[in-house]
LUMKOL-630851 format. One record per residue (C-alpha): x, y, z; residue in three letters. Coordinates in steps of 0.02 Angstrom, whole numbers, plus 32768, in hexadecimal, padded with zeros to 4 digits. Example, Ala and Ser with C-alpha at 12.3 -4.5 7.8 and 13.67 -1.06 7.14 Angstrom:
2
+------+------+------+------+
:   xx :   yy :   zz : rest :
+------+------+------+------+
: 8267 : 7F1F : 8186 :  ALA :
: 82AC : 7FCB : 8165 :  SER :
+------+------+------+------+
% end
This chain:
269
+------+------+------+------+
:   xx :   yy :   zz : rest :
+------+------+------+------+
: 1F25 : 1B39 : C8FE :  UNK :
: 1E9F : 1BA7 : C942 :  UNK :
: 1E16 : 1B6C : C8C2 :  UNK :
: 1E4C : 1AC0 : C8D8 :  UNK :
: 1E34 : 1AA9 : C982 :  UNK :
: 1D83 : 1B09 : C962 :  UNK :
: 1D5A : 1A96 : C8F4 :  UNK :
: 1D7A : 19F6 : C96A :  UNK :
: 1D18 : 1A5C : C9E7 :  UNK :
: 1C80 : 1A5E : C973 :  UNK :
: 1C96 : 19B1 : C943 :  UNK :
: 1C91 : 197E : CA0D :  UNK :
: 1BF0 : 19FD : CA16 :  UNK :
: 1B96 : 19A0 : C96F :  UNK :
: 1BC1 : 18F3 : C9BB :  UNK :
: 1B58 : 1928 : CA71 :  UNK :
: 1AD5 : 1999 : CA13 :  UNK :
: 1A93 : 1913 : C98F :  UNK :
: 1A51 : 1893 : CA13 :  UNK :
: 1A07 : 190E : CA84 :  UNK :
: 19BA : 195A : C9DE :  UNK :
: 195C : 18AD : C9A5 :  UNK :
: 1918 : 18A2 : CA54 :  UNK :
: 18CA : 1948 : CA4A :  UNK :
: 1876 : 192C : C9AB :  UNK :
: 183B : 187E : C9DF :  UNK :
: 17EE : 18B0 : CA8C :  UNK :
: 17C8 : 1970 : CA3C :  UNK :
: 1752 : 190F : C9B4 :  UNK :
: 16D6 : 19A1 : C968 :  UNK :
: 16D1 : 19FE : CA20 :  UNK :
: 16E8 : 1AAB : CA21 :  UNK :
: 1747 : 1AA9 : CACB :  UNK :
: 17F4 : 1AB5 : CA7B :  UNK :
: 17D9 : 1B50 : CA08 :  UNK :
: 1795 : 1BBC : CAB1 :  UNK :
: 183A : 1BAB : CB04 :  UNK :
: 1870 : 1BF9 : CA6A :  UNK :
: 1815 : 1CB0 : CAB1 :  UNK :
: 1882 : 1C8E : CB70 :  UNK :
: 187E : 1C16 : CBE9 :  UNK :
: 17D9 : 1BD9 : CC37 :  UNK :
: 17D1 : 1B5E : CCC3 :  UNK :
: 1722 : 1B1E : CCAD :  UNK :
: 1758 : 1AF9 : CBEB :  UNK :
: 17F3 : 1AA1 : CC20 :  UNK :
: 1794 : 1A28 : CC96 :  UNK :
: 1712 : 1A12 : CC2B :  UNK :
: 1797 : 19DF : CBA1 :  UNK :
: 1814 : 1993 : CBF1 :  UNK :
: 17C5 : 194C : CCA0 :  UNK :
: 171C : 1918 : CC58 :  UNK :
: 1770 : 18C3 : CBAF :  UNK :
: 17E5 : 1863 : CC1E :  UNK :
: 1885 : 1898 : CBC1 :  UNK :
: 1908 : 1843 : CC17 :  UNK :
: 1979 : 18D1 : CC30 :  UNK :
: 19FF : 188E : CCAF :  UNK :
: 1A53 : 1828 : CC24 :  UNK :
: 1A6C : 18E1 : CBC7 :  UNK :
: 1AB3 : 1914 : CC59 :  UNK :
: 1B11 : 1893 : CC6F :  UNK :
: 1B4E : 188E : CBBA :  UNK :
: 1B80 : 192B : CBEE :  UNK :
: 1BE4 : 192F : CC80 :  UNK :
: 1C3F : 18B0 : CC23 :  UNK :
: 1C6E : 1917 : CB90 :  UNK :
: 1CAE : 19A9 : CC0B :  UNK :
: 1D18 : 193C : CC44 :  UNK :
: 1D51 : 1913 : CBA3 :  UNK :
: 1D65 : 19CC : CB6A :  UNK :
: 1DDD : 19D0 : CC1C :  UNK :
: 1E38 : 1954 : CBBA :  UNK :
: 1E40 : 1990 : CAF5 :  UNK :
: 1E65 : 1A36 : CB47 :  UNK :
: 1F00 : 1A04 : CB8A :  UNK :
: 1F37 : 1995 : CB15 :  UNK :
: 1F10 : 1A2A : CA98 :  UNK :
: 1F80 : 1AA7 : CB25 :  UNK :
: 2019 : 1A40 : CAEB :  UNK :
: 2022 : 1A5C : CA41 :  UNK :
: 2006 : 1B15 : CA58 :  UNK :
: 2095 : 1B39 : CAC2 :  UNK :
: 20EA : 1AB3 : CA52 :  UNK :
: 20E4 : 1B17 : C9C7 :  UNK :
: 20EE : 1BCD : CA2C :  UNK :
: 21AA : 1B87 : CA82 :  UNK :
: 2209 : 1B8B : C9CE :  UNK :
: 21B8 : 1C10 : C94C :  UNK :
: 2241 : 1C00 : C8DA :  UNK :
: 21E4 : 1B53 : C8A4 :  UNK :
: 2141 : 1B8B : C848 :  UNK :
: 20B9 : 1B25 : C888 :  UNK :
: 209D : 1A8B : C84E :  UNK :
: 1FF9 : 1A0A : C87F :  UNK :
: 207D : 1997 : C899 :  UNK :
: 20D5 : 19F9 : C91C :  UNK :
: 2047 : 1A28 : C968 :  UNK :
: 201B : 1983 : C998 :  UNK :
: 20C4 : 1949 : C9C6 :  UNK :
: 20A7 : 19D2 : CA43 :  UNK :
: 200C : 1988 : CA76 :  UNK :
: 203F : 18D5 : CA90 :  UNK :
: 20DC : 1910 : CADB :  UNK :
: 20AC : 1979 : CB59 :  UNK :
: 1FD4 : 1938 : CB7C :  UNK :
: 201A : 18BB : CC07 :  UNK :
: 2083 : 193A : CC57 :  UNK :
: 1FF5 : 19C6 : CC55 :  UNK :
: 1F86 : 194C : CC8B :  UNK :
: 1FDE : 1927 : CD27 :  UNK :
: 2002 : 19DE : CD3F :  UNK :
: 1F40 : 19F0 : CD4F :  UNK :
: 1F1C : 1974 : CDBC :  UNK :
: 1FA7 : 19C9 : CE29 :  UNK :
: 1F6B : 1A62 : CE25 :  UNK :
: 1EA5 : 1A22 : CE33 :  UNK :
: 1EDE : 19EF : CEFF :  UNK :
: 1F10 : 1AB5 : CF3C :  UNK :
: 1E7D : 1AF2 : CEE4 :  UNK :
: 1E0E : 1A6E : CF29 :  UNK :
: 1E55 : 1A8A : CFE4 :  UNK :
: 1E3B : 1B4B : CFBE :  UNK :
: 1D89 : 1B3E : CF97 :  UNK :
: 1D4E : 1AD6 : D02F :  UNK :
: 1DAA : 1B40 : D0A9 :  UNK :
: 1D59 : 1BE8 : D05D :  UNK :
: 1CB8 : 1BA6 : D051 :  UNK :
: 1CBA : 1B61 : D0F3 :  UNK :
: 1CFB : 1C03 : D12F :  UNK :
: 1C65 : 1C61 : D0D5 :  UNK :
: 1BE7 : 1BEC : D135 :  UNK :
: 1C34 : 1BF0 : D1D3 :  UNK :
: 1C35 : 1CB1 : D1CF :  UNK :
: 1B92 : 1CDC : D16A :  UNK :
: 1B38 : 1C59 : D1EE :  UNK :
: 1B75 : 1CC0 : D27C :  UNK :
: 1B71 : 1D60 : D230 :  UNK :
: 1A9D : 1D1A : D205 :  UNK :
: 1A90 : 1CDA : D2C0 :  UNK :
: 1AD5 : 1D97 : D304 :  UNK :
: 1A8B : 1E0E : D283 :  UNK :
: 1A02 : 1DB4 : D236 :  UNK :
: 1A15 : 1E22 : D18B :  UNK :
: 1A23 : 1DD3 : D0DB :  UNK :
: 1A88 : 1E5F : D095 :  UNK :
: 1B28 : 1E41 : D113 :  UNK :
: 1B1E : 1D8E : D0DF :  UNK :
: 1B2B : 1DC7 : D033 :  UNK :
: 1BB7 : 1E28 : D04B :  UNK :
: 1C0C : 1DAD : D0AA :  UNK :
: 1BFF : 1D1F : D01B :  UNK :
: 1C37 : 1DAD : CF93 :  UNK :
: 1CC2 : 1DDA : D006 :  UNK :
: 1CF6 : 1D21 : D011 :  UNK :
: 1CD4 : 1CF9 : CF4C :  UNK :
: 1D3F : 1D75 : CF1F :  UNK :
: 1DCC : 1D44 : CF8A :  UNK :
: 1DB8 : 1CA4 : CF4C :  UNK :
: 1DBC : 1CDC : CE9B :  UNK :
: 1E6B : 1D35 : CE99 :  UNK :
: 1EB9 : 1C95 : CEFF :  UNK :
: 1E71 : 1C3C : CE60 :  UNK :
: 1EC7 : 1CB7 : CDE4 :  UNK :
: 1F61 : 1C97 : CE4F :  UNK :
: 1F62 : 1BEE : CE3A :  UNK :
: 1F2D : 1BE9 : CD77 :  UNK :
: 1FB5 : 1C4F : CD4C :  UNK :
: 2028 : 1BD4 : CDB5 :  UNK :
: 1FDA : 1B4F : CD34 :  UNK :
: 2000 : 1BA8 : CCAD :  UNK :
: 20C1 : 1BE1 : CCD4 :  UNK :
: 20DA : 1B26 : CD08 :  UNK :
: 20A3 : 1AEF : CC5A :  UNK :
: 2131 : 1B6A : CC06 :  UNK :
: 21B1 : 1B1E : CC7F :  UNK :
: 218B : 1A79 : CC53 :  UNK :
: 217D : 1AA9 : CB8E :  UNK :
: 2233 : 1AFB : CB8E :  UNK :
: 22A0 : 1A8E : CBF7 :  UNK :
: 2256 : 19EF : CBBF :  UNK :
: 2238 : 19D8 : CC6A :  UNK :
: 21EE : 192C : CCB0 :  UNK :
: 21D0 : 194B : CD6D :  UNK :
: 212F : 19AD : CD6D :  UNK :
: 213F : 19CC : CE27 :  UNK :
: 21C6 : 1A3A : CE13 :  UNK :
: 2177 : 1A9E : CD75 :  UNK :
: 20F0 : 1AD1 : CE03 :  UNK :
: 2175 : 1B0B : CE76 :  UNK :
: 21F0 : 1B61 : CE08 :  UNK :
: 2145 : 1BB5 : CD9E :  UNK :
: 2107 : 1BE1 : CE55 :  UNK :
: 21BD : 1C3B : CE7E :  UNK :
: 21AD : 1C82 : CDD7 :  UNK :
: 210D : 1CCD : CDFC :  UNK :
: 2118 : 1D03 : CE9C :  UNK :
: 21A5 : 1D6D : CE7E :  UNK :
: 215A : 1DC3 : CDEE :  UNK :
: 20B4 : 1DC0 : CE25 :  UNK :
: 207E : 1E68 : CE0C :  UNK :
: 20A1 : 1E65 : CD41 :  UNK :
: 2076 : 1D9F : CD3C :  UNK :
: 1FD8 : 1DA9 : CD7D :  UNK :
: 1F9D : 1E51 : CD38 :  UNK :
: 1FD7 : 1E1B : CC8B :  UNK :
: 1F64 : 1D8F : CC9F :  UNK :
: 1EDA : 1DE6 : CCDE :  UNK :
: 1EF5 : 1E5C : CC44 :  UNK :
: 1EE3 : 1DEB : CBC4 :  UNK :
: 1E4E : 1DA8 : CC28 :  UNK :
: 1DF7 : 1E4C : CBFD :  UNK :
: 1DE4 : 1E0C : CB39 :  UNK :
: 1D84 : 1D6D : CB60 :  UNK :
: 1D23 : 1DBD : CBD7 :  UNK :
: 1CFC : 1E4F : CB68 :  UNK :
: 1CC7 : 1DBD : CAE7 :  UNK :
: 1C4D : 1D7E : CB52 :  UNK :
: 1BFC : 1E1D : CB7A :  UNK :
: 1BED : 1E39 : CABE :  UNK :
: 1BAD : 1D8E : CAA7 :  UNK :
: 1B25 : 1DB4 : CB27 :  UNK :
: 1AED : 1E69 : CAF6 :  UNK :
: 1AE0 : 1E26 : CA37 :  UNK :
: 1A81 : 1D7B : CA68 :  UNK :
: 1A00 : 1DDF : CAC9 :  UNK :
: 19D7 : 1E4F : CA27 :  UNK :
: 19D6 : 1DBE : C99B :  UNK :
: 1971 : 1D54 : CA24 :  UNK :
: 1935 : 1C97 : C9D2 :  UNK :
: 1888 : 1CC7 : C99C :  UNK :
: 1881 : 1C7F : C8F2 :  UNK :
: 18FC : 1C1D : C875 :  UNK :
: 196D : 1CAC : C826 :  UNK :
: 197E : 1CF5 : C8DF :  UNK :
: 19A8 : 1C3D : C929 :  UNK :
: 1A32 : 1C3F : C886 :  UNK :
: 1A7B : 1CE6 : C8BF :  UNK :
: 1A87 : 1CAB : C979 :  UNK :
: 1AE0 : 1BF0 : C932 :  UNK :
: 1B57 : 1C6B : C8C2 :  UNK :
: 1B79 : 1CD3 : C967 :  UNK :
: 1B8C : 1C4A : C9D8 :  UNK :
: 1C2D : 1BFB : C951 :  UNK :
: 1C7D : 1CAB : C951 :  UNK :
: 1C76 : 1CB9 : C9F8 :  UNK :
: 1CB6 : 1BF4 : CA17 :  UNK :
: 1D59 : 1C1D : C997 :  UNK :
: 1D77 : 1CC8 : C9E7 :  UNK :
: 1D7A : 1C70 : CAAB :  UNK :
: 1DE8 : 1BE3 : CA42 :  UNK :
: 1E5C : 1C73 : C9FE :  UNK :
: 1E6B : 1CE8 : CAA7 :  UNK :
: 1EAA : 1C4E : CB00 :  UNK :
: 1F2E : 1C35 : CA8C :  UNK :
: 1F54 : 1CDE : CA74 :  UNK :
: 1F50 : 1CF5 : CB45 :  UNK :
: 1FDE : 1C4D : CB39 :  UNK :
: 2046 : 1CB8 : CAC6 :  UNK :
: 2045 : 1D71 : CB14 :  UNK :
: 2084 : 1CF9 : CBBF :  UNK :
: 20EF : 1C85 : CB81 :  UNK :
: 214C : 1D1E : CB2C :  UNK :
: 2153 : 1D74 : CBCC :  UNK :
: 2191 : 1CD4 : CC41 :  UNK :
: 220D : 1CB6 : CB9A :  UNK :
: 2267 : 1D5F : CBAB :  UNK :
: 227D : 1D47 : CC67 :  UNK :
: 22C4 : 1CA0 : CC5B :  UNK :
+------+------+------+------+
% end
């Protein structure tokens, strides 16, 4: 399941990647630009390559907002068949029940984001605002950068944990929805929300715990890009091996993070 869903992953990535590639090696020609971004990023490089060539660039961008949004959508159609095939273990898993799962349940999840997407939304205006109202007075009064500072870090991480809140919301909802069958997403939200608000201590630590191994991942991922570096063809191999371990471990945590809570809202329930 794991590998499979990796696989469609790197299919999506090949499909954006091959375009933008040609491009490159049209508008690259035999310049020498491309290879010195290899060594780090340099500005006067990049707009002599890609300003003075006349790359058009905003379709790539475009291209790729569009195929976030349609990761958004593979993602939860993908968040189906998982829990499909985590509600009943005594089946072994099948790909046919795994996408029986993800038809079932993608227009369900679907409008469980969207739900979800309008709290969030509300939450991040009103603490940003907040931020600006206070940093701009705290600017006009003090005049010092660092209380500013402070004052945004202060309000990003207040907005951060309100996030977690409401992810793990998301996430309970989805289990709800997955055992009973149920239709009426509206009251997934509100009977997940009860759910977690009760129990928020071990719901929300028990997410924030298995955030640690993704997050440990990525530090890893980091600290070992930064030694290979891209400096010549065996190096740039190393760093495309790296990058697909690290793509199927991000694949496998968030299935593995699905299990360790569905278990846990399971033996409550």
């Amino acid at each position: 399941m794991v590998t499979f869903m990796y696989l469609c992953i790197l299919f999506l990535g090949i499909l954006l990647t091959l375009p933008f590639l040609g491009e490159l090696k049209r508008q690259a020609g035999n310049s020498m630009a491309v290879g010195n971004l290899l060594e780090g990023y340099d500005h006067t490089v990049f707009q002599e390559f890609f300003v003075d060539t006349a790359m058009n660039l905003g379709q790539y961008i475009r291209q790729g907002l569009w195929a976030a949004f349609l990761f958004i959508f593979i993602s939860i159609f993908f968040t189906g068949g998982i829990l499909h095939i985590f509600a009943d273990k005594s089946y072994p898993y099948t790909i046919e029940r795994f996408f029986s799962g993800c038809v079932r349940f993608f227009f369900r999840f679907l409008k469980l984001t969207l739900y979800m997407m309008v709290p969030i939304a509300l939450l991040t205006a009103i603490i940003f605002l907040i931020i600006f109202i206070v940093s701009a007075g705290s600017f006009s009064n003090v005049g010092s950068e660092k209380s500013i500072f402070f004052i945004g870090l202060t309000g990003l991480c207040f907005w951060l944990i309100i996030m977690i809140y409401f992810i793990v919301i998301a996430d309970y909802a989805r289990f709800y929805i997955v055992k009973y069958e149920s239709q009426k997403v509206f009251r997934a939200i509100w009977e997940s929300t009860k759910f977690v608000t009760r129990r928020f201590i071990f719901t929300y630590s028990l997410y924030l715990l298995l955030l640690l191994v993704p997050v440990l991942l990525i530090y890893i991922f980091t600290l070992l890009s930064n030694i290979i570096g891209t400096s010549s063809g065996l190096t740039i191999l190393g760093m495309f091996i790296l990058q697909q371990v690290f793509i199927w471990s991000r694949v496998y945590t968030r299935v593995w993070t699905f299990a360790g809570q569905m278990d846990y809202y399971y033996s409550k329930m």
